[in-house]
PDB file as gemmi writes it, atoms N, CA and C in Angstrom:
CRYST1    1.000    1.000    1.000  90.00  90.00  90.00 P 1                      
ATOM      1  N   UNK A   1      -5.276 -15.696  -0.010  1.00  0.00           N  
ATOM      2  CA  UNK A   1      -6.067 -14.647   0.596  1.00  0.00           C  
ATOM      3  C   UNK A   1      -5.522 -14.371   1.998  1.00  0.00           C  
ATOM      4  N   UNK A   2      -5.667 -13.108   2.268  1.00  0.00           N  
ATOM      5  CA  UNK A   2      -5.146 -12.756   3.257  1.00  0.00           C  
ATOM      6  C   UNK A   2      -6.153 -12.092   4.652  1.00  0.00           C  
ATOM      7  N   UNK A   3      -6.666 -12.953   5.547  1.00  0.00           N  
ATOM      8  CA  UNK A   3      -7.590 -12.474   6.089  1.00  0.00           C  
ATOM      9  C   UNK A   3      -7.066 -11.486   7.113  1.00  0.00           C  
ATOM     10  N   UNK A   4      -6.202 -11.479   7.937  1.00  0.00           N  
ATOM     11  CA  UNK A   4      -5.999 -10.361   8.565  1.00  0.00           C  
ATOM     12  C   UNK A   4      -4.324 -10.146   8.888  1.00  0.00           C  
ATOM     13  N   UNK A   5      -3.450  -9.757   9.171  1.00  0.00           N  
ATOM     14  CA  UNK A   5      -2.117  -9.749   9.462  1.00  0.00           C  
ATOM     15  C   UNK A   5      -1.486  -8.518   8.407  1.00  0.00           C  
ATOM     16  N   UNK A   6      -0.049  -8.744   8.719  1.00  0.00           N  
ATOM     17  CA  UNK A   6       0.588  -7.878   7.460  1.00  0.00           C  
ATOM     18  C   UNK A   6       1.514  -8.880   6.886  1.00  0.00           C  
ATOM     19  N   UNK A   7       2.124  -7.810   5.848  1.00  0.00           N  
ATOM     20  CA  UNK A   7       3.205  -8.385   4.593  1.00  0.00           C  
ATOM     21  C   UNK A   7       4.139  -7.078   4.376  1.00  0.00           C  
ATOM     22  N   UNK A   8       5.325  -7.881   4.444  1.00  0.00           N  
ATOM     23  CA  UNK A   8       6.155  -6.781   3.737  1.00  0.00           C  
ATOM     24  C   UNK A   8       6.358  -6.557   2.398  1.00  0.00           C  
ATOM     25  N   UNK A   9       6.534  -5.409   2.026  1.00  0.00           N  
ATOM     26  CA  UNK A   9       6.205  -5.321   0.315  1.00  0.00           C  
ATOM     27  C   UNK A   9       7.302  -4.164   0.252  1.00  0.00           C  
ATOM     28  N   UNK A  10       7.251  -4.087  -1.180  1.00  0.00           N  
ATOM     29  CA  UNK A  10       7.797  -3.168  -1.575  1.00  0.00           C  
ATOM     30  C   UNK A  10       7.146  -2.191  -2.705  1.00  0.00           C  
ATOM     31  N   UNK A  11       7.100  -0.846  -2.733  1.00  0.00           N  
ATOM     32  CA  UNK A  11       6.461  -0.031  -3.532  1.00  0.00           C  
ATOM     33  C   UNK A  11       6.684   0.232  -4.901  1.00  0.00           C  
ATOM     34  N   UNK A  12       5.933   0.122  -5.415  1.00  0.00           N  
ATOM     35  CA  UNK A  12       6.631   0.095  -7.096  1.00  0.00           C  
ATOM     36  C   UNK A  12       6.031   1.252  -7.563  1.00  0.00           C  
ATOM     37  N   UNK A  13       4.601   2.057  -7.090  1.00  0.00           N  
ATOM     38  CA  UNK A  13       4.467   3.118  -8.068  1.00  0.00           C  
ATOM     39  C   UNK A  13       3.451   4.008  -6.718  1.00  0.00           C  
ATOM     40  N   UNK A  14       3.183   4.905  -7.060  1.00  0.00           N  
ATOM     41  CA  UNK A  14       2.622   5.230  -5.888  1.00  0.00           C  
ATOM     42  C   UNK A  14       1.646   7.064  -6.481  1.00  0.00           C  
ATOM     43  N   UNK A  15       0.792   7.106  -6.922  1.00  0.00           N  
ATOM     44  CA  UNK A  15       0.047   8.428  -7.273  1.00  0.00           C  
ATOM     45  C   UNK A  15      -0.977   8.997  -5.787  1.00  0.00           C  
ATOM     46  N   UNK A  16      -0.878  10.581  -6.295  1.00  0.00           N  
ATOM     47  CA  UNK A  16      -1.884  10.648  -5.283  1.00  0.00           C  
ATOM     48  C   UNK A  16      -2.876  11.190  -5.927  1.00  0.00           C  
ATOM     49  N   UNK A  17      -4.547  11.181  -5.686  1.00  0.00           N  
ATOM     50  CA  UNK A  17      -5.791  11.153  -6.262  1.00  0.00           C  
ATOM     51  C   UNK A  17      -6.362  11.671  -4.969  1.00  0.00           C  
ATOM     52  N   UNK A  18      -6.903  12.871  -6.071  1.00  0.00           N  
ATOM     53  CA  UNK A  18      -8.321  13.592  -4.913  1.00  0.00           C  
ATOM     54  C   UNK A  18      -9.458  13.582  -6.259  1.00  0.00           C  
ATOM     55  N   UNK A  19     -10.499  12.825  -4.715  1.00  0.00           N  
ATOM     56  CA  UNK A  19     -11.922  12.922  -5.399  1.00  0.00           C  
ATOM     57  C   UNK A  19     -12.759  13.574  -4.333  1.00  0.00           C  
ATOM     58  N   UNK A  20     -13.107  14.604  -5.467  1.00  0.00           N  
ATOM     59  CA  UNK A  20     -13.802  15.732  -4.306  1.00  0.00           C  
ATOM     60  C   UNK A  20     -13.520  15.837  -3.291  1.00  0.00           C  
ATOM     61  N   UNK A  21     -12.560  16.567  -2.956  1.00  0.00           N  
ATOM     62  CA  UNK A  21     -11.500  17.073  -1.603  1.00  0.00           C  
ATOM     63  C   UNK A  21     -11.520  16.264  -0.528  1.00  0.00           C  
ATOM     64  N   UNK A  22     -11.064  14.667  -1.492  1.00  0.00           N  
ATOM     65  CA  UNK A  22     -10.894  13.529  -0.290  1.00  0.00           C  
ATOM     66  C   UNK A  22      -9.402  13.590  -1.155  1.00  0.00           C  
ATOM     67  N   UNK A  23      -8.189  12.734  -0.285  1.00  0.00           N  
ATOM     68  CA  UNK A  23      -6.882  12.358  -0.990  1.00  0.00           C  
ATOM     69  C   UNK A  23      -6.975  10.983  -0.116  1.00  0.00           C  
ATOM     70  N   UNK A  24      -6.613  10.394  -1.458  1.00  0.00           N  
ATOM     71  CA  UNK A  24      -6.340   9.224  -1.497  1.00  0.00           C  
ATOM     72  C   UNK A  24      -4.595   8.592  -1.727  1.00  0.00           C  
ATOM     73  N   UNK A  25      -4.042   7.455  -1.672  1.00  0.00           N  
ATOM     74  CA  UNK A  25      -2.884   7.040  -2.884  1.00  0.00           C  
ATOM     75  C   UNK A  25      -3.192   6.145  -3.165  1.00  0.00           C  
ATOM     76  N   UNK A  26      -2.968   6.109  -4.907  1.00  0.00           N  
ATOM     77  CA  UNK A  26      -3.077   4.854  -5.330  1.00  0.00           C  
ATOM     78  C   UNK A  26      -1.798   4.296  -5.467  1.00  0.00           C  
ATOM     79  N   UNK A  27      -1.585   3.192  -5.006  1.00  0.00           N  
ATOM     80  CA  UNK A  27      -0.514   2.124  -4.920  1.00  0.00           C  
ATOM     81  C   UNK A  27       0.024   1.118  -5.464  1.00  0.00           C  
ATOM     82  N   UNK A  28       0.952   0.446  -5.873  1.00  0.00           N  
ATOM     83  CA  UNK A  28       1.695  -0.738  -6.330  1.00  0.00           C  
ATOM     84  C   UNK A  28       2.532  -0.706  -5.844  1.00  0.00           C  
ATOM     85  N   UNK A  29       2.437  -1.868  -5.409  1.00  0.00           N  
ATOM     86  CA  UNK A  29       3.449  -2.914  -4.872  1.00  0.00           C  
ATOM     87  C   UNK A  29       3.437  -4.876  -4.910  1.00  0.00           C  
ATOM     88  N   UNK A  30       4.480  -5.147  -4.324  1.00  0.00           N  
ATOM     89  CA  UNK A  30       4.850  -6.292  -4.441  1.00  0.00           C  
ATOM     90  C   UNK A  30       5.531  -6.887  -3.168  1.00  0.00           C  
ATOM     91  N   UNK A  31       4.505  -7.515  -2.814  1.00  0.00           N  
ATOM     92  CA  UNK A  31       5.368  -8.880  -1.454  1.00  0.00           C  
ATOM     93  C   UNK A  31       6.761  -8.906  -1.650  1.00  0.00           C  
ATOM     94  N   UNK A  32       7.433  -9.038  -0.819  1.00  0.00           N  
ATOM     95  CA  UNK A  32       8.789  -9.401  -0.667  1.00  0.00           C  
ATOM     96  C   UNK A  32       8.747 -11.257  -1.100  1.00  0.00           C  
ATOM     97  N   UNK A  33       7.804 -11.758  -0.785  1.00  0.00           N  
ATOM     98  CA  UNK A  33       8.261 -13.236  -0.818  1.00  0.00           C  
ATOM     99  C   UNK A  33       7.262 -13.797  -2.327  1.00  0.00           C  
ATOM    100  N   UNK A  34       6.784 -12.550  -3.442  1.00  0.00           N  
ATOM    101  CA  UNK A  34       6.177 -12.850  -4.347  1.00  0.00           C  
ATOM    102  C   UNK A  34       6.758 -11.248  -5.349  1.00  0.00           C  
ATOM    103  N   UNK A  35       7.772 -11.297  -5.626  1.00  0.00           N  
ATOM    104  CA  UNK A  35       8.454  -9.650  -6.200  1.00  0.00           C  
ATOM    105  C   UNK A  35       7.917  -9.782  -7.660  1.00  0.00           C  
ATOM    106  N   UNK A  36       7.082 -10.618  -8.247  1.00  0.00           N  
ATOM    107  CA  UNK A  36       6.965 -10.642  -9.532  1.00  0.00           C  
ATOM    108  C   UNK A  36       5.632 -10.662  -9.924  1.00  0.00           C  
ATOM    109  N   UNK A  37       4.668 -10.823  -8.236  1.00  0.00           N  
ATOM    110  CA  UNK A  37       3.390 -10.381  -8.625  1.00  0.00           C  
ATOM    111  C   UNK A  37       2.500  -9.216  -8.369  1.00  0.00           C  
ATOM    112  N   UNK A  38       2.839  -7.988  -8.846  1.00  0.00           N  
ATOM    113  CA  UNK A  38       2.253  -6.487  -8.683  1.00  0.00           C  
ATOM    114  C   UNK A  38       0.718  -6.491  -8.001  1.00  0.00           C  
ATOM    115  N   UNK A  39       0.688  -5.836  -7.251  1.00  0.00           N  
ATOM    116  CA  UNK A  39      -0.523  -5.871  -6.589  1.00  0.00           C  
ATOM    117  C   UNK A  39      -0.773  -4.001  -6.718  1.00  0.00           C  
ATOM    118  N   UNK A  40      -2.201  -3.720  -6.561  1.00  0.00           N  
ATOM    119  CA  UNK A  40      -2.313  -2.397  -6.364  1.00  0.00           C  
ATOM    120  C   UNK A  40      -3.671  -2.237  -5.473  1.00  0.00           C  
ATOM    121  N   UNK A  41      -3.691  -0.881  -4.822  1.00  0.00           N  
ATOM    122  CA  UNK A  41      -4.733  -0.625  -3.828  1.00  0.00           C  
ATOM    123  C   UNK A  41      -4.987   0.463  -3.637  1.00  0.00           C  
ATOM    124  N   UNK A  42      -5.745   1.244  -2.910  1.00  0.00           N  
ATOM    125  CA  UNK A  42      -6.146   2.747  -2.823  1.00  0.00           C  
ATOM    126  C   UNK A  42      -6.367   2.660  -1.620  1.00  0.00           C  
ATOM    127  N   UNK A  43      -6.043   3.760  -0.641  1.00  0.00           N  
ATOM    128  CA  UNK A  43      -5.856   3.948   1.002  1.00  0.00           C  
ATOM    129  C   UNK A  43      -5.596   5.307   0.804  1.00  0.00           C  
ATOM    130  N   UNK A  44      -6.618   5.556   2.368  1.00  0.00           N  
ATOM    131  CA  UNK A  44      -6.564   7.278   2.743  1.00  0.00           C  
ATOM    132  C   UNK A  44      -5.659   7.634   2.583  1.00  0.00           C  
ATOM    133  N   UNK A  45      -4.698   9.012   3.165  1.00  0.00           N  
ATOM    134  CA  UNK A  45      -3.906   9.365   2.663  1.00  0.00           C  
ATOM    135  C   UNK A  45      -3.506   9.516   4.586  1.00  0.00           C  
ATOM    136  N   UNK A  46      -4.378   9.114   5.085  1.00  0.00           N  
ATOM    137  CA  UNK A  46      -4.322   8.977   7.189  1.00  0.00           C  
ATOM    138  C   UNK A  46      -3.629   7.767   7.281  1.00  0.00           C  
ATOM    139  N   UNK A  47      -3.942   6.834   6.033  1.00  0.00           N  
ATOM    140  CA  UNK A  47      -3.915   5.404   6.392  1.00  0.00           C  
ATOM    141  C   UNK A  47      -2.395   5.136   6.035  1.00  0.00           C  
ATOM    142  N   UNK A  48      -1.531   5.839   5.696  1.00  0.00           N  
ATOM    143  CA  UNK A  48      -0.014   6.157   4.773  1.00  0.00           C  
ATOM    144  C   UNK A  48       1.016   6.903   5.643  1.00  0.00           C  
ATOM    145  N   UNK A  49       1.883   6.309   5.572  1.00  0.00           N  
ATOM    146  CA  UNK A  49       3.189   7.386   6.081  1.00  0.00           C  
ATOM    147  C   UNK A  49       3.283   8.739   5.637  1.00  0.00           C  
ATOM    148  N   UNK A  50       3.975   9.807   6.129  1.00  0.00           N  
ATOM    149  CA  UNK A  50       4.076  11.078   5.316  1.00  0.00           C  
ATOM    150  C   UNK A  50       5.075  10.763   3.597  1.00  0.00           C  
ATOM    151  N   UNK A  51       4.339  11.006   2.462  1.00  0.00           N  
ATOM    152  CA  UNK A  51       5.279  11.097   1.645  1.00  0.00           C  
ATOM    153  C   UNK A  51       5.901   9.760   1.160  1.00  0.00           C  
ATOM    154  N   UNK A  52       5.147   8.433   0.694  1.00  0.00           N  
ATOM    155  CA  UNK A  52       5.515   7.472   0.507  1.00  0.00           C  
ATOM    156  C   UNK A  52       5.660   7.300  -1.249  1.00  0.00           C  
ATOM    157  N   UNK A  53       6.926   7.024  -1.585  1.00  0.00           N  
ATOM    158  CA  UNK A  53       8.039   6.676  -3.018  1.00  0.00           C  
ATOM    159  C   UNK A  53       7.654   5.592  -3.515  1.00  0.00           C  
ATOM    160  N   UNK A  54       8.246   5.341  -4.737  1.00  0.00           N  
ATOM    161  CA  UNK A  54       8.662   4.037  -5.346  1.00  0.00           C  
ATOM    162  C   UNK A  54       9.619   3.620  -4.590  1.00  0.00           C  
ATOM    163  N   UNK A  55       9.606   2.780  -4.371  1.00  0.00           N  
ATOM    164  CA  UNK A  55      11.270   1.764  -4.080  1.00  0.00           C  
ATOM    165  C   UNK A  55      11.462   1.473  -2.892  1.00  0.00           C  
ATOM    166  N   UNK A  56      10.551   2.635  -1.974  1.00  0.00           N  
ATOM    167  CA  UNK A  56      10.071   2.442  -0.197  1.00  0.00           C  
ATOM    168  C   UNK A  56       9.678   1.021  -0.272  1.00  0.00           C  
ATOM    169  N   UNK A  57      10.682   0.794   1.028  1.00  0.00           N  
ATOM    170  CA  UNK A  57       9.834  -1.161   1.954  1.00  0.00           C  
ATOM    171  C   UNK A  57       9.224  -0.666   2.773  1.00  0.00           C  
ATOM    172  N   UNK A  58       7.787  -1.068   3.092  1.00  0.00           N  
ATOM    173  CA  UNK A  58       6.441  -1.340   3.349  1.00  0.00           C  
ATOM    174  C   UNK A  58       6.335  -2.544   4.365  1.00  0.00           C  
ATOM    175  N   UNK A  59       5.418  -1.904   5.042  1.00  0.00           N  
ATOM    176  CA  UNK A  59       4.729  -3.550   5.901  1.00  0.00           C  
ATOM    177  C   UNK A  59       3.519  -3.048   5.524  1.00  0.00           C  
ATOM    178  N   UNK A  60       2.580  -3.742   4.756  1.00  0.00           N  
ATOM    179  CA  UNK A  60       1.300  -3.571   4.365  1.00  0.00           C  
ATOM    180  C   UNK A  60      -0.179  -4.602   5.351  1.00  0.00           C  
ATOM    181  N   UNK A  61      -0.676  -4.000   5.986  1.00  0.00           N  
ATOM    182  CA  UNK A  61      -1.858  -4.149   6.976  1.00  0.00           C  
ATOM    183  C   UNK A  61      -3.318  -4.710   5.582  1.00  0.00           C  
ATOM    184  N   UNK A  62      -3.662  -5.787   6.275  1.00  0.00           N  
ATOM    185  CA  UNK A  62      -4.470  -6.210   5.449  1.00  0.00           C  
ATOM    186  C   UNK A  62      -5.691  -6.968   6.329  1.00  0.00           C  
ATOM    187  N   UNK A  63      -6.789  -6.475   6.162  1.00  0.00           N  
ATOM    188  CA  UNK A  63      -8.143  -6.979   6.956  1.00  0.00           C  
ATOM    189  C   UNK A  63      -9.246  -7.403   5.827  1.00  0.00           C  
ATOM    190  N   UNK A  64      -9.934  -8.746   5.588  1.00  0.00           N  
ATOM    191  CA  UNK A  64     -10.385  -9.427   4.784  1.00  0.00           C  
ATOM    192  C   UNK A  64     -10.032  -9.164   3.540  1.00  0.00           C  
ATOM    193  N   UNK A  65      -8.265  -9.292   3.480  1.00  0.00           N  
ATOM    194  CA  UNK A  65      -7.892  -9.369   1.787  1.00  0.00           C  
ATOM    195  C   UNK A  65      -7.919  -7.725   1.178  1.00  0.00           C  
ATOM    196  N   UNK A  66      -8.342  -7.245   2.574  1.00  0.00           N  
ATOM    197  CA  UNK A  66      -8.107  -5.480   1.907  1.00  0.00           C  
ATOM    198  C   UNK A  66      -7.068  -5.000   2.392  1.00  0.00           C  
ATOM    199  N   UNK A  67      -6.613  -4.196   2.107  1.00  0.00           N  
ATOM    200  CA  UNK A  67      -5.653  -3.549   2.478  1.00  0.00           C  
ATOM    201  C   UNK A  67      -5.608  -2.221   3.441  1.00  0.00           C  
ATOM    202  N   UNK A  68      -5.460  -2.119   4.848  1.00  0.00           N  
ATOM    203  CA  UNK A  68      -5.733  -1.196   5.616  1.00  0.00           C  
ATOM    204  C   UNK A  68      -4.373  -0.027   6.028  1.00  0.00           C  
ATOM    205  N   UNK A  69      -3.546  -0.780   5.927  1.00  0.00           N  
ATOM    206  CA  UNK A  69      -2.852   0.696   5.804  1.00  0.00           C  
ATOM    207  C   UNK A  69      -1.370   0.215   5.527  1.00  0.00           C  
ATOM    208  N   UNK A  70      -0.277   0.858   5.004  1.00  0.00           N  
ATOM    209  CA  UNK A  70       0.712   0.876   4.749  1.00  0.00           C  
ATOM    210  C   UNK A  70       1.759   1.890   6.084  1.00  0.00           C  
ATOM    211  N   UNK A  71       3.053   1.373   6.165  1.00  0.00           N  
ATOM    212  CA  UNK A  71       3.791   1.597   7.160  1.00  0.00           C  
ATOM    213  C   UNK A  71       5.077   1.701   6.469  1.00  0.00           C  
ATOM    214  N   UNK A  72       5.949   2.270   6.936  1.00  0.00           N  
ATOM    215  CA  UNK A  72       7.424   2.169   6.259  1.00  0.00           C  
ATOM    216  C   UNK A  72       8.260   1.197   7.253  1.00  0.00           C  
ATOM    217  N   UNK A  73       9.193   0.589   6.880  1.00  0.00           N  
ATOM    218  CA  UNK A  73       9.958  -0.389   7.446  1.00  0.00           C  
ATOM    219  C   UNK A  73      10.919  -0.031   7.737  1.00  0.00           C  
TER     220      UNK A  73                                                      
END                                                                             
């Protein structure tokens, strides 16, 4: 568990989702120091770089095991 800090990851799938004229992305990815265990999450679309890919490295922001925002590396 990850109570507060970041991780670098890498992006494996990345959609974007509007619910009722909110945008969201939904996300997958994978730790750099765990590449075989897929993780996924949903974050504003404020909380995201412009325009984030598959295959983009990530430093992923995480506050009680959630995930607060994604960054490009």
């Amino acid at each position: 568990m990850i109570f507060a800090g970041k991780q670098a990851a890498t992006l494996h799938a990345v959609r974007l989702v509007d619910i009722h004229g909110t945008r969201f992305y939904d996300i997958e990815y994978a730790h750099d120091d765990a590449p075989g265990a897929l993780r996924s999450a949903r974050i504003g679309t404020e909380s995201a770089y412009e325009n984030p890919q598959a295959g983009d490295r990530v430093e992923v922001s995480y506050l009680m095991n959630v995930v607060t925002a994604i960054a490009r590396r």
